[in-house]
N, C-alpha and C positions, 0 to 999 in steps of 0.2 A: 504494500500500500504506500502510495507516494505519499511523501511528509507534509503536513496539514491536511490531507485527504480528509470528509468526514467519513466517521464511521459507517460502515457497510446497515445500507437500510433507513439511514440519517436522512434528515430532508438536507437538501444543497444550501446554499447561500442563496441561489439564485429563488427554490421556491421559498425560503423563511423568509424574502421579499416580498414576496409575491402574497403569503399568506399573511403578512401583517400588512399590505396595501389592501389585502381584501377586508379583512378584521377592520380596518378604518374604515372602509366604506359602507361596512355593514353598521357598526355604533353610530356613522354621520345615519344612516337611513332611518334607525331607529330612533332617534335621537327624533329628526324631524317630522315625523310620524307621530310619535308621543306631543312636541309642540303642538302641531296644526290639528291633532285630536283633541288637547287640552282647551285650545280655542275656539274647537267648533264645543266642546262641553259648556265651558262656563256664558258664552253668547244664546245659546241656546236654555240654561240653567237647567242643566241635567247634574240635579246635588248627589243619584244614586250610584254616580261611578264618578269619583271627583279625581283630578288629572293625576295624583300619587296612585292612584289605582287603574287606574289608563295604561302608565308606563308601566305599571306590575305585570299588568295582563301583556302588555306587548312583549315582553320576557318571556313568558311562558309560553307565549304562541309559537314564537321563533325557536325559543328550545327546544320545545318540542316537535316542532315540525323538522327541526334537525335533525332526534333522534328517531323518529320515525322513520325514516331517508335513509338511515344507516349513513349518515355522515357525519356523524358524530365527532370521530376524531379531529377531519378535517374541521369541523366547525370551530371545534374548541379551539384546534391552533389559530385559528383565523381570529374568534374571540380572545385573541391571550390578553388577561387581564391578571393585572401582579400587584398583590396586596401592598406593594410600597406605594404603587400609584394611586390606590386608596388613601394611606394615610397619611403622602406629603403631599398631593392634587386635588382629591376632592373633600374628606374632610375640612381640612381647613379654611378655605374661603365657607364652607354651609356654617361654620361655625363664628366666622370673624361679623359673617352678614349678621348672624344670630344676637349679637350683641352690638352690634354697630346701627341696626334699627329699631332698638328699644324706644319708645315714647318716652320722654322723661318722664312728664307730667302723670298717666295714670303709673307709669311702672313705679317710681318715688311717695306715689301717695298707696300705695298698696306693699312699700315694699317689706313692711315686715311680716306680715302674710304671705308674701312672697318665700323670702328666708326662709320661714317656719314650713311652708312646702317642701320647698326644695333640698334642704337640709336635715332637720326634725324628720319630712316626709320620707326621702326619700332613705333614710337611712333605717326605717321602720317598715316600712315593703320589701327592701333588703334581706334584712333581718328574716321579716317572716316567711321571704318564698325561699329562702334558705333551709331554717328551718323547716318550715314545710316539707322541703324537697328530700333532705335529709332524713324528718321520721318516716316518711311512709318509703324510703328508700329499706330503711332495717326491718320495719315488717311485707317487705318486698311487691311492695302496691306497685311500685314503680322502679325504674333503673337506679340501683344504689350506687352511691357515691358519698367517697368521703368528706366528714361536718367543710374543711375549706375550700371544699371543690362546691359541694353545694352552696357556699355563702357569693362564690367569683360568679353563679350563675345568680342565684340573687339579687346583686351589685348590678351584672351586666342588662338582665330585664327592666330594671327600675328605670332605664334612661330613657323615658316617653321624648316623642316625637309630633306633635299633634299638627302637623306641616294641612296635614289635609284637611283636619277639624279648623285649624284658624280661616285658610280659606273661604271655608262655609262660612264661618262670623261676621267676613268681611260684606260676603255678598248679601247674607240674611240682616246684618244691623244688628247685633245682641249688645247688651251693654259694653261699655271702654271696661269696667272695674271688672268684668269676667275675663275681659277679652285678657286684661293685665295679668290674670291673674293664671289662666292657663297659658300667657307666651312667656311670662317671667320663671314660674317655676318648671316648663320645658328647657329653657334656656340655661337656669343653674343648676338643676338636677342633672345635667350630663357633665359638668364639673364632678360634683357630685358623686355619683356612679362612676366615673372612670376612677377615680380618687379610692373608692372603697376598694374596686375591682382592682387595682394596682396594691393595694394594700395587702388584700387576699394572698393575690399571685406572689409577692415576697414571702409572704408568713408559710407558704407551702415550700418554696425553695426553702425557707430555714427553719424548720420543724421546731429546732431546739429554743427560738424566744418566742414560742406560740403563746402568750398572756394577754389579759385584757389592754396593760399599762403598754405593752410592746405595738398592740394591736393600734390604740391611741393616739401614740406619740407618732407613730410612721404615716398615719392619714392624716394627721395635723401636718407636719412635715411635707407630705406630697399635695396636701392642697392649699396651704395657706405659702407655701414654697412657689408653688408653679401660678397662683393669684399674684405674688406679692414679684416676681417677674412678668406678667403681663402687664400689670398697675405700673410698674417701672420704668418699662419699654413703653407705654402709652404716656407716661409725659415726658420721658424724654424725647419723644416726638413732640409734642406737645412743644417743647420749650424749642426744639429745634426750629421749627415753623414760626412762631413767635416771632424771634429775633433774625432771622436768616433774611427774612423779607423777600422772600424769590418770586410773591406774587406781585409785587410792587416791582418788581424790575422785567417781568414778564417774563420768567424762566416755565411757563405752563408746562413745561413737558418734563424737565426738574423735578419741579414741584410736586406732582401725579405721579412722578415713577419712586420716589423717596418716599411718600404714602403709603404706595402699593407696596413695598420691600418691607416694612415696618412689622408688618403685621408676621409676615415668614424669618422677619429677623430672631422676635419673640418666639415660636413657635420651633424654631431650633436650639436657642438659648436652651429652652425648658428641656428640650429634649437631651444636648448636651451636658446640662448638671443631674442629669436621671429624674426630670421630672415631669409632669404632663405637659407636652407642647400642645394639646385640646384646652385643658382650663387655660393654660398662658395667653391665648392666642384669643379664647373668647373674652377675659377680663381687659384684655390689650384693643377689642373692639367700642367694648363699653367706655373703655376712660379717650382713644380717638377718636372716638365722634360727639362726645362732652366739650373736650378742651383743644383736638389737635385740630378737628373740621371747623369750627369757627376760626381760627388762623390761616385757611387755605384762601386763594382767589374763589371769584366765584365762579370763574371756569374750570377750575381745579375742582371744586365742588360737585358741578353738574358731572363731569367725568368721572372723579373717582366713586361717586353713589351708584351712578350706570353702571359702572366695570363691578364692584362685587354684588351688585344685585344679580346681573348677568352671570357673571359666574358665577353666584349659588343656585340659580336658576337652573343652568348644563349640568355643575357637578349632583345634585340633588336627582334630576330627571334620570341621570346615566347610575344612581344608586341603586332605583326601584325598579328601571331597569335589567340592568345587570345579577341583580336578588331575584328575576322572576325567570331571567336567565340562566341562573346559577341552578337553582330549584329541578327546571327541566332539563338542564344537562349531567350534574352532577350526581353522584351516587350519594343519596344519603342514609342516614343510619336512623329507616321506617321500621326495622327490626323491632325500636323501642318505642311503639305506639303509644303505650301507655305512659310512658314519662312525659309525651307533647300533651297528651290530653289533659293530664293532671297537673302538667304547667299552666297550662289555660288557664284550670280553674283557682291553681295559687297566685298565679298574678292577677286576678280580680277581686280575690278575697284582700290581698296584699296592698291591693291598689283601696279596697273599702277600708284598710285600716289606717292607711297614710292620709288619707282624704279629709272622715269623717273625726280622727283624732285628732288631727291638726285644724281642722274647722273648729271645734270645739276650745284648741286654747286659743284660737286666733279671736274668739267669740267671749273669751274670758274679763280680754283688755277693750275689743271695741265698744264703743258707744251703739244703743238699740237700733238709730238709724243706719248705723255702717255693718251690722251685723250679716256672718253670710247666712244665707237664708238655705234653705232644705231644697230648693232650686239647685241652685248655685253649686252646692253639694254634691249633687245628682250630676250637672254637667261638669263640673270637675272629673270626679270618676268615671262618666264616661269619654271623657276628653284621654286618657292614659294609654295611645295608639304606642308600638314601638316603631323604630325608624332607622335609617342611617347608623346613630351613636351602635344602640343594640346589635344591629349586624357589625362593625366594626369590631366591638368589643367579643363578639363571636367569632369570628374570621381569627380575631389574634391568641381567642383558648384553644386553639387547634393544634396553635403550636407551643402553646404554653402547659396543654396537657395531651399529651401524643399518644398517653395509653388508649384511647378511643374515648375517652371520655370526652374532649372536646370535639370531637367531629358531633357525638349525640348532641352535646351541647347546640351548634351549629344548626344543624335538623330542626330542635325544638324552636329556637330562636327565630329561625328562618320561617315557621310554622306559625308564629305567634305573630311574627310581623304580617303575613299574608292576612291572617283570618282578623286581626283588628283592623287592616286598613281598608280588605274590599269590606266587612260584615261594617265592624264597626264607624270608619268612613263613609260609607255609605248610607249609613242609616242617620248623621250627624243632625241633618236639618231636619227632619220629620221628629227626633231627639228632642230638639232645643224649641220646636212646634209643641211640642206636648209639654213641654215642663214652663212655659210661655214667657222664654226669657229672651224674642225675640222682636223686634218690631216697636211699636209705638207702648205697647203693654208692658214693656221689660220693665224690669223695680230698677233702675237705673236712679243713681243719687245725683243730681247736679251737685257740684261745687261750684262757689264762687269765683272769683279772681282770685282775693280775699287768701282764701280756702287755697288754691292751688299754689299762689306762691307761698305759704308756707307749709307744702307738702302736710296737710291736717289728713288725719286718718291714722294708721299704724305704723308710720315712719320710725326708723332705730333712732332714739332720744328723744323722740316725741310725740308719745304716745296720748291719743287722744282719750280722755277719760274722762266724761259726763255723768251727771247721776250716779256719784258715788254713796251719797248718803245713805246708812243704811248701817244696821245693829250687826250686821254676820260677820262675818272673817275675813271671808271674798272682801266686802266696801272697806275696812282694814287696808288688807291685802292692795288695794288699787288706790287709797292713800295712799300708802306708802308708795306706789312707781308716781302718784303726782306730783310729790316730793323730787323724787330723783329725776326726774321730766323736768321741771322747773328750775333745779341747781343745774342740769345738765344741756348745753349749747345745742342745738338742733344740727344735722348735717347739711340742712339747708344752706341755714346760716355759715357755719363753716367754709360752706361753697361760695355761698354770695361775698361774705368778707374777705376770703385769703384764698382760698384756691382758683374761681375764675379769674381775679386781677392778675395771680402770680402767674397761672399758666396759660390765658390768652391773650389777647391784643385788644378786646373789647373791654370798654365800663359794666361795672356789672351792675350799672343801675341805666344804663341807654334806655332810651327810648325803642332803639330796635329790637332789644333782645324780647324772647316771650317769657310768661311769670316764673317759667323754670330757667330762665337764663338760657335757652338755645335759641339761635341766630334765626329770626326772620330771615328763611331763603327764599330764592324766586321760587313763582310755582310751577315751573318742570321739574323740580323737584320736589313738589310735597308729593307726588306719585311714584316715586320709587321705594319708598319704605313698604318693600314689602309687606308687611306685618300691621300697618297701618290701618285702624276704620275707615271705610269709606264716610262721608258727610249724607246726615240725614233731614229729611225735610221735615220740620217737626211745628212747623205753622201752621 
């Protein structure tokens, strides 16, 4: 055999061309197919296949139709799709969007609610489909596996996705303070879950400091680690932009490509020191578009909102794709029927315990009018789709447990993302019809101006607390936080006095700014915030 020869049986160089120029033009074809579908769905308001389930199905069709064909192999080389182009291509711009179109306004006035979701919650659904998984694993209901392997699956379900439930909110009208309140705790609970899930996966490589306090200190460390590098790399962008002045000298193309790098600068960092480059990179979204995008031109603006909307847009479409892809090409491990089924039903139970308990203290501190109501509740827990995060965190137990336990894992996962996106997605609007939190009917609370600029509601330090009088323990009890409410500076305020003067270019009392302090921009951009309510006629 002549020297570099490939191996006998090898494809050549010339067709591993030829099969990844086809593999492209198969993913462009699908790709634009899932658009132009997605288009004809939501013009048309067809809410019972909503466009993450469009592209689901387009996967399935194609993979399957491949395997039937007996061309299987060929396909797959053609689709070659490699888990690093996962999580350094699409991950990260769905995740930087994720936090880079937050609304200040309701997400700031809900955010402690929020927190208590995403955190409290989600570390309590964890917990239980862990558990869960694990006891009826020893009385053999389902596929056994060891207490950390079942806690890393746990971890990894808990990271809801509700990409296609918010959609529907947008088009149906349901309240801002819902809408807040399921895109903020989607948004930090996959902090969250990755954080727990990374925590697992050490505590299995190292058996011998398997303890609660070990357990603690190393999910503190991975997530207030891999935040406190996004927050860090977001203002020193922040300050970069500030003073550099590249939009005053008309460097627009500077200006936009030093933006865009920002975000994968952080997202290596974190990954570089062993820590999540997903939390880095989504905290690193939230503090540049506070303080770094009010320092951009406003042509800098109107492009760099395009570009990662756009891009979350492709990389998101080519995810559910690819998953429905994956599903009909791949061999998975149906052996264990019973472990996907009984996941099913421990992630719903898991998701009623994170919901309805965290409703309950979030209902401790508010005042009666802010309280969530047994609606609210309802569409919370059915809001709990998985997505993206889930399969990702899937994809990498594969290689993190090679005994077959994560391929099962993978199956299930994969299984649970299917059946809540077309069942559950599709049933969203008829959902939020029945529990009538949509429309002109919705319990929907105005605030003020008043009210908005000082993020009133459940804000960290500022917790609103009415109607405390009263003989029990509880009115005690919420003296006492009114107490420490009133000795303690609001974050608002901290923003308005020392952090927007120090890290933007604007007054933080302008006329231009809005009551949250973000920059009146033109309106080709109030339409790219993805995640945005539409405006409703309510004369």
């Amino acid at each position: 055999m002549a020297a570099g020869a490939p191996p006998h049986g090898a494809p050549t160089v010339e067709e591993q061309e030829e099969a990844a120029g086809v593999g492209i033009l198969l993913q462009i074809s699908m790709l634009v197919l899932a658009f132009v579908l997605g288009h004809l769905l939501r013009r048309r308001r067809v809410y019972y296949l909503p466009e993450a389930s469009a592209s689901l199905l387009i996967g399935l069709i194609v993979g399957g139709l491949a395997s039937i064909s007996n061309t299987q192999k060929s396909t797959r080389r053609w689709f070659n799709f490699r888990e690093e182009l996962f999580f350094l291509f699409l991950l990260p711009p769905i995740i930087f969007q994720s936090g880079f179109s937050l609304a200040p306004i309701p997400f700031f006035s809900n955010f402690g609610a929020i927190i208590t979701f995403a955190i409290v919650g989600t570390f309590i659904a964890s917990i239980v489909t862990g558990v869960l998984v694990y006891l009826f694993g020893l009385i053999h209901l389902v596929y056994k596996m060891p207490l950390i392997e079942s806690m890393m699956f746990g971890a990894l379900v808990s990271a809801t996705d509700p990409v296609t439930v918010l959609s529907i909110f947008q088009e149906l009208g349901t309240d801002v303070d819902l809408y807040a309140l399921v895109f903020g705790e989607s948004v930090l609970n996959d902090a969250m879950a990755i954080s727990l899930y990374r925590t697992m996966a050490s505590l299995r490589t190292n058996a011998s400091s398997q303890n609660i306090f070990v357990v603690i200190l190393r999910f503190l460390e991975n997530f207030f680690g891999s935040m406190s590098t996004g927050v860090g790399a977001g203002f020193i962008s922040a300050l970069l932009f500030k003073y550099s002045t590249l939009g005053v000298e008309n460097l627009y193309n500077l200006e936009s490509c030093l933006f865009v790098l920002f975000p994968y600068f952080s997202y290596m960092l974190a990954e570089g020191f062993g820590l999540s480059g997903i939390v880095s990179i989504l905290f690193t979204g939230i503090v540049m578009k506070r303080y770094t995008f009010p320092n951009l031109s406003e042509d800098s603006q109107r492009f760099t909102a395009s570009l990662f909307h756009l891009l979350s847009s492709l990389a998101e479409t080519f995810v559910f794709i690819y998953m429905g892809f994956d599903i009909a090409m791949e061999h998975q491990s149906w052996s264990h029927i019973g472990f996907i089924f009984f996941s099913i039903i421990f992630i719903l139970v898991a998701r009623a315990a994170n919901v309805f308990s965290c409703a309950f203290l979030v209902n401790l501190v508010r005042p009666p009018h802010r309280k969530i109501s047994r609606q609210y509740k309802q569409a919370l827990w059915y809001s709990g789709l998985r997505g993206a995060m889930a399969f990702a965190l899937a994809l990498q137990s594969v290689h993190d447990l090679p005994e077959g336990h994560g391929q099962t894992i993978l199956s299930a996962t994969i299984s649970i993302i299917v059946l809540t996106v077309l069942l559950i997605g599709g049933s969203t609007s008829t959902m939020l019809e029945a529990l009538h939190v949509v429309g002109d009917g919705n319990n929907a609370h105005p605030r003020s101006l008043e009210d908005q600029e000082n993020f009133e509601g459940d804000n960290v330090g500022n917790i609103e607390l009415n109607n405390v009088e009263g003989s029990s323990s509880a009115s005690k009890f919420k003296l006492k936080l009114r107490e420490i409410q009133r000795s303690t500076p609001s974050f608002a305020t901290l923003d308005r006095r020392y952090l927007t003067p120090f890290f933007t270019s604007r007054n933080s009392d302008s006329d231009d700014d809005d009551p949250n302090g973000a920059p009146q921009r033109p309106n080709e951009l109030q339409g790219l915030e993805s995640h945005r309510l539409p405006t409703r006629d309510t004369d």
